[in-house]
C-alpha positions as CSV (number, residue, x, y, z in Angstrom):
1,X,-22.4,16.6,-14.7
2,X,-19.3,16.5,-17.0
3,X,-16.4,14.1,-16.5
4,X,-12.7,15.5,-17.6
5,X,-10.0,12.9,-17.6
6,X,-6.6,15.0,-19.1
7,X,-3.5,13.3,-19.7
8,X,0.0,14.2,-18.8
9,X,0.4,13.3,-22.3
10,X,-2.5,15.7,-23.8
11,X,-4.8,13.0,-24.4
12,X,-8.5,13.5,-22.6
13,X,-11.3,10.9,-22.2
14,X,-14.6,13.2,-21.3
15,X,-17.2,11.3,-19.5
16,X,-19.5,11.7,-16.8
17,X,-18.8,13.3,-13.6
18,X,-20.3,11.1,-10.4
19,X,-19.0,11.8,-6.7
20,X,-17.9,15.5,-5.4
21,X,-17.4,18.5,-7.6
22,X,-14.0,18.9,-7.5
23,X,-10.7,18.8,-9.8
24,X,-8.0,17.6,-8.2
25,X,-4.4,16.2,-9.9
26,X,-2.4,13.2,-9.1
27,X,-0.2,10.4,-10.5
28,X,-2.7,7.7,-12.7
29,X,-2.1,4.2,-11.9
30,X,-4.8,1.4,-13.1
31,X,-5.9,-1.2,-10.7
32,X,-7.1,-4.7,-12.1
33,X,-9.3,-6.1,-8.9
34,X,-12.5,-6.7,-9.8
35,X,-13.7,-5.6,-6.4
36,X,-12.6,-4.5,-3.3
37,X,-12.6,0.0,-4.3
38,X,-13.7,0.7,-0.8
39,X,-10.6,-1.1,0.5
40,X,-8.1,0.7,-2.4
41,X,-9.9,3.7,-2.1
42,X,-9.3,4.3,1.9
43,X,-5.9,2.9,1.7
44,X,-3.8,5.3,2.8
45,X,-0.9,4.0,0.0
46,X,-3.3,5.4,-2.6
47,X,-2.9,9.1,-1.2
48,X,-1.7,11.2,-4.7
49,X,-3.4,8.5,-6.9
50,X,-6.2,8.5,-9.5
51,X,-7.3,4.6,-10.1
52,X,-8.1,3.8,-13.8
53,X,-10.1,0.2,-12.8
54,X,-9.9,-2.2,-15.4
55,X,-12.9,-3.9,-14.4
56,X,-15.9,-2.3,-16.4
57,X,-18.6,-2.1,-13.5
58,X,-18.0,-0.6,-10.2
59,X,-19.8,0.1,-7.1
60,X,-22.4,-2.8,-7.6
61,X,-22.3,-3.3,-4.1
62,X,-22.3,-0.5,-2.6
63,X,-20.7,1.1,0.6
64,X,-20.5,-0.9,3.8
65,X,-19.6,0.8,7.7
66,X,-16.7,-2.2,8.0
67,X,-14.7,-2.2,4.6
68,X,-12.9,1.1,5.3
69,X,-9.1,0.3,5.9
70,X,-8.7,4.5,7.6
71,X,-10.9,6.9,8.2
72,X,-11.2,8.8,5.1
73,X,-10.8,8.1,1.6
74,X,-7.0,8.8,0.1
75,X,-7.6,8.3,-3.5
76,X,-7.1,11.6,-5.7
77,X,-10.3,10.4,-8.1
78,X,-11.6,7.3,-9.8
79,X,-12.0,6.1,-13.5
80,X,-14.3,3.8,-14.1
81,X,-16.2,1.9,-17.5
82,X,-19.6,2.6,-15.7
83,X,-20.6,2.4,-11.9
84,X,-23.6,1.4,-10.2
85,X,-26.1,4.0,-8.7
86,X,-28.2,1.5,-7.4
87,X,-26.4,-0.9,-5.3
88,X,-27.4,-4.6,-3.9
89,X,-25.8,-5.4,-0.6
90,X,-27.4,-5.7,2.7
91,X,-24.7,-3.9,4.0
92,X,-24.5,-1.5,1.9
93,X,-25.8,2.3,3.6
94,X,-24.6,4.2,0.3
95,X,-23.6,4.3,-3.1
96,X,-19.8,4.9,-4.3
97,X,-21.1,8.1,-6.0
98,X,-22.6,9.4,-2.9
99,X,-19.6,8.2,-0.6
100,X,-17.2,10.1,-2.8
101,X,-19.4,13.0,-2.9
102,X,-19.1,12.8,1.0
103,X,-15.3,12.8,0.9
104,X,-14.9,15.3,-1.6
105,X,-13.6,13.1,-4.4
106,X,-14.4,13.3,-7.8
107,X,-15.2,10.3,-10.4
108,X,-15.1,10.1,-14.4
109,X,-17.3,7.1,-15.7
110,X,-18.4,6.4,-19.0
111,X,-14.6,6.8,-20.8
112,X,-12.8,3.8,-22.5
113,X,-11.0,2.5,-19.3
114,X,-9.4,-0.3,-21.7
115,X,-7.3,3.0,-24.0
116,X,-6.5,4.8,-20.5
117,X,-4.9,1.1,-19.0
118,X,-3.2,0.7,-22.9
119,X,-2.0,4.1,-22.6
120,X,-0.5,3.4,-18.9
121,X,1.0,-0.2,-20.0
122,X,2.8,1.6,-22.7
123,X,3.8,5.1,-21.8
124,X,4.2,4.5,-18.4
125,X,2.3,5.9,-14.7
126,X,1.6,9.9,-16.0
127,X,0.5,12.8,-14.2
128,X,-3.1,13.7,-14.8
129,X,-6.1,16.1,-13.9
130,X,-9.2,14.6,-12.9
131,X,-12.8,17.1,-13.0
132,X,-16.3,17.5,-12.4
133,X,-16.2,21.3,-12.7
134,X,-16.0,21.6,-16.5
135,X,-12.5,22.9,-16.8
136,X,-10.8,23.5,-20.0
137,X,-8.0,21.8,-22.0
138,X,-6.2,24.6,-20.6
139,X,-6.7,25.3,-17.2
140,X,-6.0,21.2,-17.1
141,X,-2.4,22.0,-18.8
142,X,-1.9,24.4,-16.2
143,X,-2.7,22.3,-13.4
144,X,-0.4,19.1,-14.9
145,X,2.5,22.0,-15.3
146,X,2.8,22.5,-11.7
147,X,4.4,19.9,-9.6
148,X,2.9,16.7,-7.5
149,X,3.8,16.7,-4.1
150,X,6.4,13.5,-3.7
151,X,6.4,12.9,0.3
152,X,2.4,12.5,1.2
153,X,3.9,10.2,4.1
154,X,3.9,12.9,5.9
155,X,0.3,13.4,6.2
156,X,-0.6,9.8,6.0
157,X,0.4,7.8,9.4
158,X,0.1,9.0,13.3
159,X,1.4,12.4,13.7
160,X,1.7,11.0,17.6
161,X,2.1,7.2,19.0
162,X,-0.9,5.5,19.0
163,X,-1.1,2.0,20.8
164,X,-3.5,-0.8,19.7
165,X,-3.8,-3.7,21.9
166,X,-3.9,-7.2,21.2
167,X,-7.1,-8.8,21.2
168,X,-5.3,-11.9,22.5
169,X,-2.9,-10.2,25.0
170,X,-4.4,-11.8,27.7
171,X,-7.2,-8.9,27.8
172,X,-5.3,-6.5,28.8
173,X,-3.2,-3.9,26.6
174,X,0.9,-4.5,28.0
175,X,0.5,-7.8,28.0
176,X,1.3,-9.1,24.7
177,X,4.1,-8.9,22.6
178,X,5.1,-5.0,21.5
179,X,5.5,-4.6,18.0
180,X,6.8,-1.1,17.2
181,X,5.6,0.1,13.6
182,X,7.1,3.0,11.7
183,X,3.3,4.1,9.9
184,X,4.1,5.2,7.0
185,X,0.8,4.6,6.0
186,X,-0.8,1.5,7.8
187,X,-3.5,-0.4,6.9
188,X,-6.6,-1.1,9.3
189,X,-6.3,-4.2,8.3
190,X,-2.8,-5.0,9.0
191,X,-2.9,-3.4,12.6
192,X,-6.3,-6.1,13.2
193,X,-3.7,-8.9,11.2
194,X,-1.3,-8.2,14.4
195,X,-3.5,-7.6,17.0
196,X,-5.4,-11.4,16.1
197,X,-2.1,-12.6,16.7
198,X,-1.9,-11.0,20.5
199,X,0.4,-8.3,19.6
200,X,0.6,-4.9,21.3
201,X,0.8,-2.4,18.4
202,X,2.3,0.9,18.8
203,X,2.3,3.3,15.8
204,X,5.1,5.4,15.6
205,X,5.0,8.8,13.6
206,X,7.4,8.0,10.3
207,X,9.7,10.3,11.2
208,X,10.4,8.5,14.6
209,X,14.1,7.7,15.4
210,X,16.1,4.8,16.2
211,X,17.0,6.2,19.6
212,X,13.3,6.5,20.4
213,X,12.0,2.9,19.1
214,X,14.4,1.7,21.2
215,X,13.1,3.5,24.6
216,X,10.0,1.5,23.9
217,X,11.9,-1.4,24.2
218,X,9.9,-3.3,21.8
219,X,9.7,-6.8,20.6
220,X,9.5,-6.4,17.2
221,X,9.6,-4.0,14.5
222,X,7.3,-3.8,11.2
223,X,7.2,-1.2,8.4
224,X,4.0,-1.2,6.7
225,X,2.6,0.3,3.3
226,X,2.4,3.7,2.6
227,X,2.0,6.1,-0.3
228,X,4.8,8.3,-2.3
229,X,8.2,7.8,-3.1
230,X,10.2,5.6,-0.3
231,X,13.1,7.5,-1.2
232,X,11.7,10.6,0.8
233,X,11.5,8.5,3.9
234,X,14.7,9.6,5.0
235,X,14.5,9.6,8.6
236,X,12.8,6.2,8.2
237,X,15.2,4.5,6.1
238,X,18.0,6.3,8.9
239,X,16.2,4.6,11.4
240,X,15.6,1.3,10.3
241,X,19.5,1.1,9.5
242,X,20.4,1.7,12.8
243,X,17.8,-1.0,14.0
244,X,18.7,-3.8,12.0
245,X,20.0,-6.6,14.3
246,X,18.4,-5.2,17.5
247,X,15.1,-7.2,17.0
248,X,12.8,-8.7,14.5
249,X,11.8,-6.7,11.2
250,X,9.1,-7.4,8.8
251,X,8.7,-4.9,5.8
252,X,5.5,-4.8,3.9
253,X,5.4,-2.6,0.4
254,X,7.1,0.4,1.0
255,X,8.3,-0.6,4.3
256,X,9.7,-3.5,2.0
257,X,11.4,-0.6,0.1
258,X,12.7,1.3,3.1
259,X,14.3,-1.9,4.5
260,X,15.9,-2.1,1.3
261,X,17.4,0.8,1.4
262,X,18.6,0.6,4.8
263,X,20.2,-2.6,4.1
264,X,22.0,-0.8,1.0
265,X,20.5,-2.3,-1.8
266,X,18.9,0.7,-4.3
267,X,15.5,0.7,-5.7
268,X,13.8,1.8,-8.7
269,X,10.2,2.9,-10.5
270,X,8.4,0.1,-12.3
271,X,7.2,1.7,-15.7
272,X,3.2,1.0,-14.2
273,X,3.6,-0.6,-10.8
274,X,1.9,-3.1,-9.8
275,X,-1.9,-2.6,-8.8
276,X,-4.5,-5.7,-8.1
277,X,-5.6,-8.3,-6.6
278,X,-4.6,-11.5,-8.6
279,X,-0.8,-10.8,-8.7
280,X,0.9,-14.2,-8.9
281,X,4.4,-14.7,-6.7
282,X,7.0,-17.5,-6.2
283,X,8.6,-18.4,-3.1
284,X,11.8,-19.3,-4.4
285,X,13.1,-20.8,-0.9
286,X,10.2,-23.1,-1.1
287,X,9.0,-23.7,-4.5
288,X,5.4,-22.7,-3.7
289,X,3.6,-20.2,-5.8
290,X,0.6,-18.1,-4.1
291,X,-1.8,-15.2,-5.8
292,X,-1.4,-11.7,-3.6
293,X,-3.1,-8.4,-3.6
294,X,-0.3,-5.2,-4.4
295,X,-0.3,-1.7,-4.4
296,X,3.1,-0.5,-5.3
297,X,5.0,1.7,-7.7
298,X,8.8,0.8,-6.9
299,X,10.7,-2.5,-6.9
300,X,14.2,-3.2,-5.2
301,X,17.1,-3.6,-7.7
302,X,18.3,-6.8,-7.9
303,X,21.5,-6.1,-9.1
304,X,22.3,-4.8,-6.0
305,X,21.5,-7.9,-3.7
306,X,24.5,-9.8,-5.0
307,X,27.2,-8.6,-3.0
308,X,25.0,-7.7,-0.3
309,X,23.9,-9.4,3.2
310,X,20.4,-9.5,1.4
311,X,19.0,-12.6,-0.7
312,X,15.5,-12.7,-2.6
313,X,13.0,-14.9,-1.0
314,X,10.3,-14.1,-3.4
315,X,9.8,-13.0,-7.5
316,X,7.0,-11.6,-9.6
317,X,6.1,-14.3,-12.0
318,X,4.6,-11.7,-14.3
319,X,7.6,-9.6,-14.8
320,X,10.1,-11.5,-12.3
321,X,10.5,-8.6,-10.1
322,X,12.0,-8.7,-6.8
323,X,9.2,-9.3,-4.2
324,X,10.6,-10.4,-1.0
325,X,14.0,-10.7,0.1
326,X,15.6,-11.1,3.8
327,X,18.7,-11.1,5.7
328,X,20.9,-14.1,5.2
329,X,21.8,-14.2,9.1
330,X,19.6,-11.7,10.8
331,X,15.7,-12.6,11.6
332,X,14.7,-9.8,8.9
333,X,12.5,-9.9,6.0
334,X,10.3,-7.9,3.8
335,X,7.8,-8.4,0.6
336,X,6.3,-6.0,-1.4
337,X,2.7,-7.8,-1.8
338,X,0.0,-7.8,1.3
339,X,-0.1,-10.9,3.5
340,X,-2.7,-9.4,4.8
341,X,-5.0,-9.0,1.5
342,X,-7.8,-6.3,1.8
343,X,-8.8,-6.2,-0.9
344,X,-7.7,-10.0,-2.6
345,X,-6.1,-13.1,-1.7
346,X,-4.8,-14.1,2.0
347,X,-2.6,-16.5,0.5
348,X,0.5,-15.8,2.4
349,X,-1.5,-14.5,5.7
350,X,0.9,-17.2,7.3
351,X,4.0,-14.9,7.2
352,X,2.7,-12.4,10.3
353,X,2.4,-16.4,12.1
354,X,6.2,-17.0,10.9
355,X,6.8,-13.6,11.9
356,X,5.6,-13.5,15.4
357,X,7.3,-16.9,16.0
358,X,10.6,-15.8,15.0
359,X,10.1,-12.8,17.8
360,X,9.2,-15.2,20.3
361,X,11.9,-17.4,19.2
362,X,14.0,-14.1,19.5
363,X,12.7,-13.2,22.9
364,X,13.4,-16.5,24.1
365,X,16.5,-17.2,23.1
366,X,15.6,-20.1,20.8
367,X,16.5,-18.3,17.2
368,X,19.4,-19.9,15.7
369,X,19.8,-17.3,13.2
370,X,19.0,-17.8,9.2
371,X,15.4,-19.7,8.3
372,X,13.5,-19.7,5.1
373,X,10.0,-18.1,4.9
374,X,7.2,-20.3,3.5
Protein backbone atom coordinates (compact mmCIF):
# COMPACT_ATOMS: atom_id res chain seq x y z
CA UNK A 1 0.00 0.00 0.00
CA UNK A 2 0.87 3.71 -0.48
CA UNK A 3 2.83 5.68 2.16
CA UNK A 4 1.96 9.60 2.59
CA UNK A 5 4.32 11.57 4.72
CA UNK A 6 2.86 15.59 4.39
CA UNK A 7 4.67 18.30 5.91
CA UNK A 8 3.40 21.16 8.01
CA UNK A 9 5.53 22.96 5.58
CA UNK A 10 3.91 21.40 2.20
CA UNK A 11 6.69 19.24 1.53
CA UNK A 12 5.59 15.26 1.09
CA UNK A 13 7.90 12.15 0.93
CA UNK A 14 5.47 9.19 -0.65
CA UNK A 15 6.62 5.79 0.27
CA UNK A 16 5.26 2.64 1.26
CA UNK A 17 2.58 2.12 3.60
CA UNK A 18 3.52 -0.96 6.28
CA UNK A 19 1.46 -1.35 9.68
CA UNK A 20 -2.54 -0.39 10.03
CA UNK A 21 -4.43 1.60 7.50
CA UNK A 22 -4.90 4.58 9.08
CA UNK A 23 -4.09 8.49 8.78
CA UNK A 24 -3.54 9.99 11.73
CA UNK A 25 -1.70 13.70 12.50
CA UNK A 26 0.83 14.53 15.12
CA UNK A 27 3.88 16.66 15.88
CA UNK A 28 7.28 15.00 13.82
CA UNK A 29 10.22 14.55 15.99
CA UNK A 30 13.29 12.32 14.59
CA UNK A 31 14.81 9.82 16.91
CA UNK A 32 18.65 8.83 16.36
CA UNK A 33 18.73 5.29 18.39
CA UNK A 34 19.63 2.69 16.39
CA UNK A 35 17.40 0.29 18.19
CA UNK A 36 15.24 0.14 20.94
CA UNK A 37 11.46 1.27 18.61
CA UNK A 38 9.45 -1.12 20.71
CA UNK A 39 10.63 0.74 23.85
CA UNK A 40 10.03 4.55 22.04
CA UNK A 41 7.16 3.30 20.43
CA UNK A 42 5.14 2.19 23.79
CA UNK A 43 6.44 5.02 25.70
CA UNK A 44 3.73 6.80 26.79
CA UNK A 45 6.00 10.39 26.29
CA UNK A 46 5.71 9.59 22.54
CA UNK A 47 1.69 9.96 22.70
CA UNK A 48 1.07 12.89 19.65
CA UNK A 49 4.37 11.98 18.03
CA UNK A 50 5.35 10.67 14.51
CA UNK A 51 9.22 9.26 14.80
CA UNK A 52 11.38 10.03 11.71
CA UNK A 53 14.33 7.35 12.75
CA UNK A 54 17.53 8.28 11.50
CA UNK A 55 18.80 4.81 11.50
CA UNK A 56 18.04 3.34 7.92
CA UNK A 57 16.84 -0.29 8.95
CA UNK A 58 14.24 -0.96 11.44
CA UNK A 59 12.48 -3.81 12.93
CA UNK A 60 15.42 -6.33 12.17
CA UNK A 61 14.50 -7.88 15.30
CA UNK A 62 11.34 -8.07 15.62
CA UNK A 63 8.65 -7.81 18.44
CA UNK A 64 9.32 -9.38 21.76
CA UNK A 65 6.32 -10.06 24.86
CA UNK A 66 8.93 -8.17 27.41
CA UNK A 67 10.21 -4.88 25.55
CA UNK A 68 6.81 -3.03 25.97
CA UNK A 69 7.30 -0.05 28.45
CA UNK A 70 2.79 0.23 28.64
CA UNK A 71 0.31 -1.58 27.33
CA UNK A 72 -0.26 -0.15 24.01
CA UNK A 73 1.72 1.60 21.53
CA UNK A 74 1.51 5.70 21.90
CA UNK A 75 3.31 6.70 18.85
CA UNK A 76 1.12 8.63 16.16
CA UNK A 77 3.13 6.67 13.14
CA UNK A 78 6.67 5.81 12.21
CA UNK A 79 9.12 6.88 9.33
CA UNK A 80 11.55 4.76 8.57
CA UNK A 81 14.56 4.24 5.45
CA UNK A 82 13.36 0.56 5.11
CA UNK A 83 12.08 -2.00 7.78
CA UNK A 84 12.40 -5.59 8.14
CA UNK A 85 9.54 -8.00 7.32
CA UNK A 86 11.36 -10.81 8.18
CA UNK A 87 12.78 -10.59 11.57
CA UNK A 88 15.69 -12.69 13.48
CA UNK A 89 15.20 -12.89 17.15
CA UNK A 90 14.36 -15.79 19.18
CA UNK A 91 12.14 -13.70 20.91
CA UNK A 92 10.69 -12.17 18.54
CA UNK A 93 6.49 -13.50 18.03
CA UNK A 94 5.95 -10.62 15.27
CA UNK A 95 7.10 -8.28 12.93
CA UNK A 96 6.99 -4.24 13.60
CA UNK A 97 4.59 -4.10 10.47
CA UNK A 98 2.31 -6.57 11.89
CA UNK A 99 2.57 -5.20 15.54
CA UNK A 100 1.53 -1.74 14.27
CA UNK A 101 -1.04 -3.18 12.22
CA UNK A 102 -2.32 -4.73 15.62
CA UNK A 103 -2.35 -1.29 17.37
CA UNK A 104 -3.80 0.61 14.65
CA UNK A 105 -0.73 2.60 13.70
CA UNK A 106 0.38 3.49 10.46
CA UNK A 107 4.15 3.38 8.98
CA UNK A 108 5.81 5.18 5.83
CA UNK A 109 9.09 3.34 4.73
CA UNK A 110 10.98 3.70 1.74
CA UNK A 111 11.21 7.98 1.89
CA UNK A 112 14.66 9.74 2.41
CA UNK A 113 14.59 9.75 6.26
CA UNK A 114 18.09 11.78 6.02
CA UNK A 115 15.88 15.16 4.07
CA UNK A 116 12.84 14.69 6.62
CA UNK A 117 15.70 14.74 9.82
CA UNK A 118 17.53 17.91 7.60
CA UNK A 119 14.20 19.40 7.28
CA UNK A 120 13.52 19.01 11.23
CA UNK A 121 17.27 20.15 12.26
CA UNK A 122 16.52 23.31 10.28
CA UNK A 123 12.97 24.30 10.36
CA UNK A 124 12.19 23.09 13.54
CA UNK A 125 9.56 20.03 15.15
CA UNK A 126 6.33 20.57 12.46
CA UNK A 127 2.98 19.30 12.47
CA UNK A 128 2.45 16.57 10.01
CA UNK A 129 -0.08 13.90 8.50
CA UNK A 130 1.02 10.51 8.39
CA UNK A 131 -1.29 7.72 5.72
CA UNK A 132 -1.79 4.51 4.43
CA UNK A 133 -5.19 5.34 3.02
CA UNK A 134 -4.12 7.21 -0.15
CA UNK A 135 -5.24 10.65 0.78
CA UNK A 136 -4.66 13.69 -1.18
CA UNK A 137 -2.37 16.82 -0.93
CA UNK A 138 -5.48 18.20 0.13
CA UNK A 139 -7.39 16.38 2.45
CA UNK A 140 -3.67 16.28 4.22
CA UNK A 141 -3.77 20.27 4.30
CA UNK A 142 -6.95 20.01 5.80
CA UNK A 143 -6.06 17.75 8.43
CA UNK A 144 -2.60 19.89 9.38
CA UNK A 145 -5.11 23.10 9.42
CA UNK A 146 -6.97 21.86 12.32
CA UNK A 147 -5.35 21.94 15.64
CA UNK A 148 -3.13 19.15 17.75
CA UNK A 149 -4.33 18.40 20.92
CA UNK A 150 -1.55 19.95 23.56
CA UNK A 151 -2.49 18.08 27.01
CA UNK A 152 -2.40 14.16 26.05
CA UNK A 153 -1.42 13.79 29.83
CA UNK A 154 -4.56 13.38 30.43
CA UNK A 155 -5.07 10.23 28.81
CA UNK A 156 -1.62 8.88 29.45
CA UNK A 157 -1.10 7.96 33.30
CA UNK A 158 -3.58 6.16 35.94
CA UNK A 159 -6.91 7.65 35.78
CA UNK A 160 -7.14 6.02 39.60
CA UNK A 161 -4.13 5.10 42.18
CA UNK A 162 -2.48 2.21 41.36
CA UNK A 163 0.17 0.68 43.87
CA UNK A 164 3.17 -1.48 42.72
CA UNK A 165 5.08 -3.12 45.35
CA UNK A 166 8.55 -3.52 45.88
CA UNK A 167 10.07 -6.58 44.89
CA UNK A 168 12.49 -6.15 47.91
CA UNK A 169 9.92 -4.83 50.44
CA UNK A 170 10.46 -7.59 52.51
CA UNK A 171 7.77 -9.64 50.36
CA UNK A 172 5.14 -7.96 51.20
CA UNK A 173 3.44 -4.77 49.53
CA UNK A 174 3.50 -1.83 52.88
CA UNK A 175 6.55 -2.79 53.77
CA UNK A 176 8.98 -0.76 51.84
CA UNK A 177 9.50 2.64 51.34
CA UNK A 178 6.28 4.66 49.68
CA UNK A 179 7.23 6.59 46.90
CA UNK A 180 4.28 8.69 45.67
CA UNK A 181 4.50 9.46 41.78
CA UNK A 182 2.45 12.06 40.00
CA UNK A 183 2.12 9.65 36.35
CA UNK A 184 2.21 11.89 33.98
CA UNK A 185 3.11 9.34 31.82
CA UNK A 186 5.42 6.56 33.55
CA UNK A 187 7.57 4.24 32.16
CA UNK A 188 7.36 0.36 32.95
CA UNK A 189 10.62 0.55 33.24
CA UNK A 190 11.00 3.22 35.77
CA UNK A 191 8.20 1.81 38.14
CA UNK A 192 10.54 -1.90 37.94
CA UNK A 193 13.83 0.86 38.40
CA UNK A 194 11.97 1.63 41.95
CA UNK A 195 10.50 -1.34 42.83
CA UNK A 196 14.34 -3.23 42.45
CA UNK A 197 15.23 -0.86 44.89
CA UNK A 198 12.31 -2.04 47.53
CA UNK A 199 10.12 0.78 46.95
CA UNK A 200 6.31 0.81 47.38
CA UNK A 201 5.10 2.69 44.28
CA UNK A 202 1.87 4.34 44.25
CA UNK A 203 0.75 6.08 40.98
CA UNK A 204 -1.25 8.97 41.42
CA UNK A 205 -3.57 10.30 38.58
CA UNK A 206 -1.68 13.73 37.28
CA UNK A 207 -4.17 15.78 38.37
CA UNK A 208 -3.76 14.55 42.04
CA UNK A 209 -3.43 17.38 44.75
CA UNK A 210 -1.02 18.34 47.32
CA UNK A 211 -3.56 17.84 50.02
CA UNK A 212 -4.07 14.23 48.88
CA UNK A 213 -0.25 13.10 48.37
CA UNK A 214 0.01 14.06 51.61
CA UNK A 215 -2.86 11.74 53.20
CA UNK A 216 -0.71 8.97 51.79
CA UNK A 217 1.84 10.08 53.92
CA UNK A 218 4.55 9.05 51.66
CA UNK A 219 8.19 8.85 51.71
CA UNK A 220 9.12 10.22 48.76
CA UNK A 221 7.90 11.93 45.74
CA UNK A 222 8.90 11.34 41.91
CA UNK A 223 7.60 12.92 38.69
CA UNK A 224 8.27 10.83 35.81
CA UNK A 225 8.14 11.38 31.93
CA UNK A 226 5.27 12.04 30.08
CA UNK A 227 4.07 13.42 26.74
CA UNK A 228 2.76 17.16 25.68
CA UNK A 229 3.49 20.37 26.78
CA UNK A 230 4.41 20.55 30.78
CA UNK A 231 2.99 23.81 30.73
CA UNK A 232 -0.61 22.18 30.74
CA UNK A 233 0.17 20.27 33.85
CA UNK A 234 -1.28 22.81 35.87
CA UNK A 235 -2.64 21.04 38.71
CA UNK A 236 0.74 19.12 38.71
CA UNK A 237 3.06 21.90 38.76
CA UNK A 238 0.30 23.42 41.76
CA UNK A 239 0.98 20.48 43.52
CA UNK A 240 4.41 19.84 43.40
CA UNK A 241 4.90 23.67 44.72
CA UNK A 242 3.05 23.12 47.58
CA UNK A 243 5.16 19.80 48.20
CA UNK A 244 8.51 21.01 47.96
CA UNK A 245 10.20 20.71 51.40
CA UNK A 246 7.83 18.11 52.74
CA UNK A 247 9.81 15.11 51.49
CA UNK A 248 12.24 13.93 48.88
CA UNK A 249 11.57 14.83 44.98
CA UNK A 250 13.12 13.40 42.01
CA UNK A 251 12.00 14.79 38.50
CA UNK A 252 12.59 12.82 35.36
CA UNK A 253 11.84 14.70 31.76
CA UNK A 254 8.81 16.36 32.11
CA UNK A 255 8.55 15.75 35.71
CA UNK A 256 12.04 17.60 35.45
CA UNK A 257 9.99 20.40 33.72
CA UNK A 258 7.18 20.50 36.12
CA UNK A 259 9.58 20.79 39.06
CA UNK A 260 10.96 23.58 37.33
CA UNK A 261 8.15 25.31 37.11
CA UNK A 262 7.05 24.82 40.53
CA UNK A 263 10.29 26.08 41.79
CA UNK A 264 9.78 29.29 39.56
CA UNK A 265 12.19 28.99 36.97
CA UNK A 266 10.32 29.16 33.22
CA UNK A 267 10.94 26.74 30.48
CA UNK A 268 11.05 26.85 26.87
CA UNK A 269 10.74 24.67 23.31
CA UNK A 270 14.02 23.33 21.96
CA UNK A 271 13.81 24.01 18.10
CA UNK A 272 13.96 19.77 17.60
CA UNK A 273 14.20 18.33 21.16
CA UNK A 274 16.17 15.98 21.95
CA UNK A 275 15.38 12.30 20.82
CA UNK A 276 18.03 9.21 21.21
CA UNK A 277 19.86 7.16 22.75
CA UNK A 278 23.58 8.35 22.72
CA UNK A 279 22.91 11.85 24.15
CA UNK A 280 26.16 12.86 25.94
CA UNK A 281 25.73 14.98 29.54
CA UNK A 282 28.14 16.50 32.11
CA UNK A 283 27.78 16.42 35.72
CA UNK A 284 29.05 19.64 36.45
CA UNK A 285 29.17 18.98 40.44
CA UNK A 286 31.40 16.17 39.61
CA UNK A 287 33.22 16.48 36.46
CA UNK A 288 31.99 13.18 35.13
CA UNK A 289 30.47 12.93 31.76
CA UNK A 290 27.99 9.91 30.97
CA UNK A 291 25.92 8.97 27.44
CA UNK A 292 21.92 8.91 28.32
CA UNK A 293 18.85 7.95 26.46
CA UNK A 294 16.14 11.37 26.02
CA UNK A 295 12.89 11.92 24.88
CA UNK A 296 12.04 15.53 25.34
CA UNK A 297 10.90 18.61 23.57
CA UNK A 298 11.32 21.47 26.34
CA UNK A 299 14.37 22.54 28.31
CA UNK A 300 14.34 24.76 31.56
CA UNK A 301 15.67 28.42 31.01
CA UNK A 302 18.70 28.95 32.51
CA UNK A 303 18.46 32.50 32.77
CA UNK A 304 16.03 32.00 35.28
CA UNK A 305 18.09 29.83 37.76
CA UNK A 306 20.27 32.63 38.80
CA UNK A 307 18.42 34.42 41.31
CA UNK A 308 16.61 31.37 42.14
CA UNK A 309 16.91 28.58 45.04
CA UNK A 310 17.73 26.28 42.02
CA UNK A 311 21.38 25.49 40.65
CA UNK A 312 22.25 23.24 37.50
CA UNK A 313 23.71 19.97 38.31
CA UNK A 314 23.91 18.77 34.81
CA UNK A 315 24.37 20.37 30.84
CA UNK A 316 23.88 18.99 27.31
CA UNK A 317 27.27 18.81 25.89
CA UNK A 318 25.78 18.97 22.46
CA UNK A 319 23.95 22.13 22.76
CA UNK A 320 24.74 22.97 26.61
CA UNK A 321 21.27 22.80 27.64
CA UNK A 322 20.14 22.59 31.08
CA UNK A 323 19.76 18.92 32.07
CA UNK A 324 19.57 18.61 35.69
CA UNK A 325 19.38 21.01 38.26
CA UNK A 326 18.40 20.70 42.19
CA UNK A 327 17.65 22.65 45.24
CA UNK A 328 20.58 24.32 46.85
CA UNK A 329 19.18 23.32 50.48
CA UNK A 330 16.26 21.11 49.97
CA UNK A 331 16.83 17.14 49.17
CA UNK A 332 15.26 17.90 45.50
CA UNK A 333 16.44 17.23 42.14
CA UNK A 334 15.49 16.62 38.62
CA UNK A 335 17.13 15.71 35.02
CA UNK A 336 15.68 15.64 31.91
CA UNK A 337 17.57 12.35 30.45
CA UNK A 338 16.44 8.63 31.74
CA UNK A 339 18.46 7.06 34.43
CA UNK A 340 16.67 4.43 33.85
CA UNK A 341 17.58 3.96 29.90
CA UNK A 342 14.95 1.75 27.91
CA UNK A 343 15.90 2.10 25.21
CA UNK A 344 20.07 3.20 25.58
CA UNK A 345 22.59 3.71 28.11
CA UNK A 346 22.10 3.04 32.04
CA UNK A 347 24.86 5.28 32.78
CA UNK A 348 23.47 7.29 35.48
CA UNK A 349 21.08 4.21 36.84
CA UNK A 350 22.92 5.25 40.14
CA UNK A 351 20.80 8.37 40.75
CA UNK A 352 17.29 6.25 41.86
CA UNK A 353 20.43 4.51 44.49
CA UNK A 354 21.36 8.32 45.50
CA UNK A 355 17.83 9.02 45.52
CA UNK A 356 16.44 6.40 47.74
CA UNK A 357 19.38 7.00 50.21
CA UNK A 358 18.67 10.60 50.50
CA UNK A 359 14.79 9.44 51.62
CA UNK A 360 16.17 7.10 53.98
CA UNK A 361 18.51 9.59 55.13
CA UNK A 362 15.41 11.86 55.25
CA UNK A 363 13.24 9.37 57.11
CA UNK A 364 15.84 8.95 59.57
CA UNK A 365 16.86 11.98 60.38
CA UNK A 366 20.41 11.73 59.12
CA UNK A 367 20.08 14.36 55.99
CA UNK A 368 22.14 17.34 56.60
CA UNK A 369 20.56 19.30 53.94
CA UNK A 370 22.59 20.25 50.46
CA UNK A 371 24.71 17.14 48.67
CA UNK A 372 25.84 16.93 45.16
CA UNK A 373 24.59 14.14 42.75
CA UNK A 374 27.13 11.91 41.07
Amino acid sequence: MEGILYLEDGQTYRGKGFGASATNTGELIFNTAMGGYQEMLTDPASKGLVINMTYPLIGNYGVSEIDNESDHIHAFGLVTRDISFRPSNSMSVMSISEWLRAHGVPGVYNVDTRAITKTIRSKGTMKCVISTEGISKEHAQDLINKPLMSDFMKAAGVQLRVLRPGSLAEGLPGKGLKIAVIDFGIKKSLIKALTDLGCDVVLCPYDTTAEEILAMDPDGLLLPGGPGDPRQAVQGIKTVSTLIGRFPIMGICTGHLVLALAAGLDIYKLKFGHHGANHGVKNLETGKSAISSQGHSFAVDKDTINDSDMVVTHINLNDGTVEGIRHKTLPVFSVSFHPEGAPGSCDTKELFGQYIQTVKDVRSGAWKGGGKNA
